[in-house]
N, C-alpha and C positions, 0 to 999 in steps of 0.2 A: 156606602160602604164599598170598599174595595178589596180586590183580590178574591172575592168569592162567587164568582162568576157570574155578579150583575147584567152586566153588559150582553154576553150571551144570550141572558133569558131577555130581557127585554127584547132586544133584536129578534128572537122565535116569538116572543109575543108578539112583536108589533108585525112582522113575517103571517101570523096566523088570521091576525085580523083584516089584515091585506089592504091594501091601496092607501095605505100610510107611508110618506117618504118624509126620509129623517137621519139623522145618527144620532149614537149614543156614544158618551165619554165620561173617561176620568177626568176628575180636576185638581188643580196640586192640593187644595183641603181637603181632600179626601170625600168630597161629596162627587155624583156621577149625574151629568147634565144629559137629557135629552130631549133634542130639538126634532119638531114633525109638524109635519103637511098633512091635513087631508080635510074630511068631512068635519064635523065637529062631532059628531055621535061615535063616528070610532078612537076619537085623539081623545074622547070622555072614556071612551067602554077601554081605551089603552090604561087612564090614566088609573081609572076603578080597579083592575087584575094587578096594577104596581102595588098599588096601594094591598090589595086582600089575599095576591095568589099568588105572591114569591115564594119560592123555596129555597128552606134553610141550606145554607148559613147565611141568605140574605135576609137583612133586617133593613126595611124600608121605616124611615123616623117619620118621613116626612114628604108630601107630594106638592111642589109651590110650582103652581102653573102662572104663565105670564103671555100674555099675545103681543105680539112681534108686528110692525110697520111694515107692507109688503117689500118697502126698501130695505128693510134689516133683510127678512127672510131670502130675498136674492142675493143678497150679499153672503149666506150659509151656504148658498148651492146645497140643497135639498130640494131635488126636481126627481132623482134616480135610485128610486128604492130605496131601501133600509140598511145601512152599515154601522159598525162598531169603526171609532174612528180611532188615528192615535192620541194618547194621555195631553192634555192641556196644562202644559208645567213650565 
């Protein structure tokens, strides 16, 4: 869902749980993609607070996780923190 300030909150979420490097984005269908590095226990404990502890007016439908080739994942350049990146349209 867009426009209600997804992208923000994930970004202090993934900000809180720290040593998570990633962005978040819009996509032209209107669903919000985000790509991260780290432990597996925190990219779980991120994807669990997506899923249980948005706030309204965000409405999460759906959390579809996929693991990435370390050749994809260089090719994102997600090595330097956590960013909100721009719309993918």
């Amino acid at each position: 869902m867009q426009g209600v300030g997804c992208r923000a909150q994930v970004m202090e979420l993934a900000l809180g749980i720290g040593h998570i490097h990633g962005f978040v984005r819009n996509l032209s269908d209107g669903r919000v993609e985000i790509c991260v590095k780290g432990d597996d226990w925190r990219i779980d404990d991120l994807a669990k607070i997506i899923r249980t502890q948005m706030h309204p007016p965000v409405v999460v439908e759906r959390v579809m996780m996929e693991s990435l080739e370390k050749e994809a994942i260089e090719k994102l350049d997600i090595n330097n923190g956590f960013v909100i990146r721009r719309n993918l349209h």
